[in-house]
C-alpha positions, 0 to 999 in steps of 0.5 A: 412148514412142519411137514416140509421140514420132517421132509428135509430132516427125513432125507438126512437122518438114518434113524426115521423113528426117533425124528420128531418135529415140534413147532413152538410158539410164543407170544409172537413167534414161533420155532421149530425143535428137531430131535434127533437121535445122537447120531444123527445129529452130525447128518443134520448139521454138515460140514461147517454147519452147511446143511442146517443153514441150507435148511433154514434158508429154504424154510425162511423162502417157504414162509416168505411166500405164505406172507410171513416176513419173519425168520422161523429160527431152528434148534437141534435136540438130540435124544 
């Protein structure tokens, strides 16, 4: 899941060196951190919020198919 979203994030960002994906996990959850540079924040996050929605939809369809029933919420952090 991680490296399919550095993947996504990767093709967004224009500053490659400053994205890092950090994956956090709770007692029965678990979420992802994006930070990006302040930037880059605008790439991620598209039109009306279209990009990063696109992007959390096709991580919920990645871990449907490893058998997690649950979302995986994401956040944007900037630098």
């Amino acid at each position: 899941m991680r490296d399919l979203l550095f993947f996504l994030s990767s093709l967004l960002v224009n500053d490659i060196d400053k994205l890092t994906i950090k994956e956090v996990e709770n007692n029965f959850s678990k979420k992802f951190l994006i930070k990006v540079s302040k930037n880059d924040i605008k790439n991620i996050i598209g039109k009306e919020g279209k990009t990063i929605k696109t992007i959390r939809n096709i991580i919920s369809m990645a871990s449907v198919l490893k058998g997690n029933k649950r979302k995986i919420p994401i956040e944007i952090i900037d630098e």
